[in-house]
C-alpha positions in Angstrom: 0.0 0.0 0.0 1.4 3.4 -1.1 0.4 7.3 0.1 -0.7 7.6 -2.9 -4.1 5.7 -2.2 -4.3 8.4 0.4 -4.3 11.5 -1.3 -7.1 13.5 -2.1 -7.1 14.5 -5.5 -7.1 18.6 -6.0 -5.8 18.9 -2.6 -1.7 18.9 -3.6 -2.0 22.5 -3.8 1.1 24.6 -1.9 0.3 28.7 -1.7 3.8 29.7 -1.5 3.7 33.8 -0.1 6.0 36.7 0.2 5.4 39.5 2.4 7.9 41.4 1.5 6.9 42.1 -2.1 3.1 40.9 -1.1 2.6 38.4 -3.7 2.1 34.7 -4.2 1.7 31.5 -6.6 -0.1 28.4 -6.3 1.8 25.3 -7.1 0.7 22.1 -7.3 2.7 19.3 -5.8 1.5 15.9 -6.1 4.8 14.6 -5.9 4.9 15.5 -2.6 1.8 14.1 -1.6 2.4 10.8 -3.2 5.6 10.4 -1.6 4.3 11.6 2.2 0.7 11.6 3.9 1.0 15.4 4.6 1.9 17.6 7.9 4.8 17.3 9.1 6.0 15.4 6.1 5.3 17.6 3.4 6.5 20.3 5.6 9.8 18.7 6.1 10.6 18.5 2.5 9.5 21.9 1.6 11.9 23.1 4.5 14.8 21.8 2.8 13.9 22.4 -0.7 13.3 26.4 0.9 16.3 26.3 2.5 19.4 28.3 2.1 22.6 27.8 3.8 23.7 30.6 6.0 20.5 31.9 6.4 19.8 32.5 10.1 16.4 31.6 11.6 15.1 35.4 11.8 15.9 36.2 8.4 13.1 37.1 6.1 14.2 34.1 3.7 13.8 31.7 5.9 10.2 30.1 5.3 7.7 29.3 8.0 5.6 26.6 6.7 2.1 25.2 7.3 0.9 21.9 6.4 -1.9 20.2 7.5 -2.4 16.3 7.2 -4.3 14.1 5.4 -7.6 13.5 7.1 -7.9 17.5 8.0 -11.3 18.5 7.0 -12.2 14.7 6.6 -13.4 13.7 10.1 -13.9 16.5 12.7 -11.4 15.4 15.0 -8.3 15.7 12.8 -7.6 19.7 13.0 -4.4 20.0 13.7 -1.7 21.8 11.3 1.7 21.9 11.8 4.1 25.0 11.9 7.8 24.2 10.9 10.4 26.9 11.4 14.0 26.9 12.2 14.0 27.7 16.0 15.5 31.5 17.3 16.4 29.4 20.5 18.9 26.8 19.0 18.9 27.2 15.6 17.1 24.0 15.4 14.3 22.8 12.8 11.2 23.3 15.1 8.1 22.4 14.7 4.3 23.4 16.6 1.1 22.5 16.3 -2.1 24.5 16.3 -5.4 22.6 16.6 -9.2 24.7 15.9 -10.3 26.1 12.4 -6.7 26.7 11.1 -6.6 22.9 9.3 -10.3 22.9 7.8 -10.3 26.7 6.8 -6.5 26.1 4.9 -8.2 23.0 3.2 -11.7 24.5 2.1 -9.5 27.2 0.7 -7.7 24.9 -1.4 -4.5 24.2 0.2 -2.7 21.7 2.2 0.3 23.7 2.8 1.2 27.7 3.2 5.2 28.5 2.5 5.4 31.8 3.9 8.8 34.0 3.5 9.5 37.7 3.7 8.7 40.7 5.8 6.1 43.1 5.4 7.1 46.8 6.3 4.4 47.0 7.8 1.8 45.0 10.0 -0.4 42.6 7.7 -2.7 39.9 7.6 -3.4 38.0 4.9 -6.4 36.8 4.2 -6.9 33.9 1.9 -10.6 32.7 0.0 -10.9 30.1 -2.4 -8.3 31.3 -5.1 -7.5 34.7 -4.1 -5.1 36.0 -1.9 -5.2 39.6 -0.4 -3.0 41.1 1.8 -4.8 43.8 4.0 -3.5 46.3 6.7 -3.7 44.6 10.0 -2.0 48.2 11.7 -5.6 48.3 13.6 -5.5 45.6 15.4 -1.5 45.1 15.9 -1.0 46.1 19.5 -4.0 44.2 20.5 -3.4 41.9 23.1 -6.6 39.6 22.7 -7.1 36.8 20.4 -10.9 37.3 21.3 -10.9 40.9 20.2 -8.7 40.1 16.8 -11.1 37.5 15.9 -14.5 39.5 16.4 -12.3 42.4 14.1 -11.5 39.8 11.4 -14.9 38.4 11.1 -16.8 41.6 10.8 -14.4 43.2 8.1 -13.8 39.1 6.3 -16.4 38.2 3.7 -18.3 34.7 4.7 -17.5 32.3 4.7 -14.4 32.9 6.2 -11.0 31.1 4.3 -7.9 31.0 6.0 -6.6 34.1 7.8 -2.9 34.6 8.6 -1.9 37.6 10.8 1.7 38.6 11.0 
């Protein structure tokens, strides 16, 4: 038996993003998702294909990546998406995961997996529905200190139904 079997066909889409000049591309990666079941996986291989020697873990090449595995969206429990980074602490590939609406809203949006790279000039969000991509002013709600009060913010100003919604 081969991952293969297990992947979802559409959903080998990766929406690679760059703050710095605020643009992305869609890229559909099969091969990945053939080879590997998702998460931490997929997320893995994209780290090293991203990768750049000397690059230290703050710089704005260095990609933070978002993958969420195969049975995300598929049975209500499975909502967990995983974060992989190169850790400021050690210098280490590190990895977190983030349970809630993150997995199912990056999957009804199209995508499995979010490369994310560059550095705004200023505070963004982006906000992410079905095929298009926007990146939107988040300088309002920077310096708020509640997750509560971003999310009630986000909601009223997103369209419905809400996609995936990155802030940073």
């Amino acid at each position: 038996m081969t991952t293969e079997q297990y992947a979802i066909p559409g959903l080998t889409n990766v929406l690679y993003i760059d703050l710095t000049s605020q643009s992305y591309h869609i890229e559909e990666r099969p091969d990945l998702y053939e080879k590997y079941l998702g998460g931490i996986g997929v997320a893995t291989n994209l780290m090293l294909e991203e990768y750049k020697e000397g690059t230290g873990p703050l710089d704005p090449e260095m990609p933070i990546i978002l993958s969420t595995g195969p049975l995300s969206g598929v049975y209500p429990t499975c909502t967990k998406t995983v974060a992989l980074f190169r850790s400021p602490l050690n210098g280490e590939l590190g990895e977190s995961y983030a349970g809630g609406h993150l997995a199912m809203s990056m999957r009804y949006s199209g995508y499995e997996t979010i490369v994310i790279k560059g550095a705004s000039r200023y505070p963004v969000y982006v906000a992410v529905h079905d095929d298009k991509v926007t990146f939107r002013d988040a300088s309002s709600i920077w310096h708020l200190s509640s997750a509560i009060d971003v999310g009630k913010i986000l909601r009223e100003v997103e369209p419905e139904p809400a996609g995936a919604v990155l802030s940073g």
